[in-house]
C-alpha positions as semicolon CSV with decimal commas, in nm:
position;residue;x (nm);y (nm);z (nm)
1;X;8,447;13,436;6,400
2;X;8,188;13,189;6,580
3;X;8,166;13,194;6,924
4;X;8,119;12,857;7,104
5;X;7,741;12,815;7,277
6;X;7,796;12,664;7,640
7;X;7,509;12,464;7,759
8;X;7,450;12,263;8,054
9;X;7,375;11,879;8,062
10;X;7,301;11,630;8,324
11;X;7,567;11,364;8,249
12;X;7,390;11,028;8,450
13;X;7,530;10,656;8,488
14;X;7,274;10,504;8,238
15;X;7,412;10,780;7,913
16;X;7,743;10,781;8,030
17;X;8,033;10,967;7,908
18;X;8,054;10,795;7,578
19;X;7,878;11,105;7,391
20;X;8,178;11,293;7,512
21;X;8,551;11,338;7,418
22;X;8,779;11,246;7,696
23;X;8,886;11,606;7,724
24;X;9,234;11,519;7,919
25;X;9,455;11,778;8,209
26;X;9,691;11,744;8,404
27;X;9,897;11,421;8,507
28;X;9,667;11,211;8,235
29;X;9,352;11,270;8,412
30;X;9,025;11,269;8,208
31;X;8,708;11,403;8,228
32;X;8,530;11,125;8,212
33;X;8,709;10,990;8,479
34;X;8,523;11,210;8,687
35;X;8,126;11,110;8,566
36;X;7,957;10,961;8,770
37;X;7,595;10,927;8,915
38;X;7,366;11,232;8,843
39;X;7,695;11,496;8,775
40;X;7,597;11,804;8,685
41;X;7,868;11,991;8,432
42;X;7,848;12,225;8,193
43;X;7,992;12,117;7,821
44;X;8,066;12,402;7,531
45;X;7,950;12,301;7,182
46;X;8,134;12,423;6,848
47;X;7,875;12,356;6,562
48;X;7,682;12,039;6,740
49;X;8,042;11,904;6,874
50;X;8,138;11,867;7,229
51;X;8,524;12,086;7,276
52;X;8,549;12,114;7,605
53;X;8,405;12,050;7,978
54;X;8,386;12,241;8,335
55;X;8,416;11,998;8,596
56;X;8,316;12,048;8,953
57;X;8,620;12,153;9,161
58;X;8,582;11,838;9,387
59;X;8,348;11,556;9,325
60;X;8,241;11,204;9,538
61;X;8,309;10,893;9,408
62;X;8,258;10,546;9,536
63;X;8,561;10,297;9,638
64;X;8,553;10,008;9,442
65;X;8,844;9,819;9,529
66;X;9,130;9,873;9,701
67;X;9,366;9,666;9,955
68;X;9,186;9,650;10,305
69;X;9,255;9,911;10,524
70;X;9,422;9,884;10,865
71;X;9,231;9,978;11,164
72;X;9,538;10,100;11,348
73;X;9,620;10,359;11,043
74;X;9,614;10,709;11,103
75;X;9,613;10,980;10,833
76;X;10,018;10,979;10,687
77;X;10,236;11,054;10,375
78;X;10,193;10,689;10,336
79;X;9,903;10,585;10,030
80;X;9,771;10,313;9,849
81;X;9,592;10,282;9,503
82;X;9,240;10,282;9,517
83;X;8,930;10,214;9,208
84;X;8,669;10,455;9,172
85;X;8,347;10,365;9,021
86;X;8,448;10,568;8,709
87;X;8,764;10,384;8,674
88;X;8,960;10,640;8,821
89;X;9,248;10,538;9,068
90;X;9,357;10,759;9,331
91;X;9,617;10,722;9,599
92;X;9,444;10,738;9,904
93;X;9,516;10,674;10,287
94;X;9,515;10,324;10,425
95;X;9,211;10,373;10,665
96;X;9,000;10,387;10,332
97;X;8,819;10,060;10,247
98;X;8,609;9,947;9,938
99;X;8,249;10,069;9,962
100;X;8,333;10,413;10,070
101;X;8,272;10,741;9,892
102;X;8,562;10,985;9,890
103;X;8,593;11,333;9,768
104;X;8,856;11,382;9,472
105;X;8,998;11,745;9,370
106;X;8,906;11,713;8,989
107;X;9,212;11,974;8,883
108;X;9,496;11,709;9,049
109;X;9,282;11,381;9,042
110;X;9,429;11,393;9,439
111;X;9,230;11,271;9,733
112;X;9,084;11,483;9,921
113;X;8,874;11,357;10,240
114;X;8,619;11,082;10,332
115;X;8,289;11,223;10,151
């Protein structure tokens, strides 16, 4: 029996995730959802072929668009949809605007904090 190799790699903007399978979890979420700027992860090969990927438990990634946020709002059950650079969209709270960076829990694809 062959034992998979694991081996690190430095997955960056400009390569991209397209080397990699999308490697989907939970509620639909993908792991190249997740890739963005400078990520470190680790990926295990089976003869030269990427089968699977350890994430980061949290990671930061940049608001791209979302509805503007109200000044007034306060942290609630209430949520909007919000664009990650990635592609990803997370329900976060209203006070979040485009152009911030937020922290995502990479096992639920859930919002997590301001980053």
């Amino acid at each position: 029996m062959r034992v998979p190799n694991l081996q690190t790699i430095a997955i960056c903007f400009c390569c991209g995730p397209q080397f990699l399978p999308p490697f989907c979890g939970k509620a639909g979420v993908c792991a190249v959802d997740y890739l963005g700027p400078n990520l470190q992860i680790s990926v295990e090969f089976f003869d030269d072929k990427p089968v699977g990927v350890e994430l980061p438990q949290t990671v930061d990634l940049l608001i791209v668009q979302t509805e503007p946020g109200l000044k007034s709002a306060t942290a609630s059950s209430v949520t909007k949809p919000a664009k990650t650079e990635t592609g990803l969209v997370v329900q976060v709270p209203p006070f979040i605007n485009e152009g911030e960076k937020i922290r995502v829990d990479t096992s639920e694809g859930a919002y997590l904090s301001r980053a």
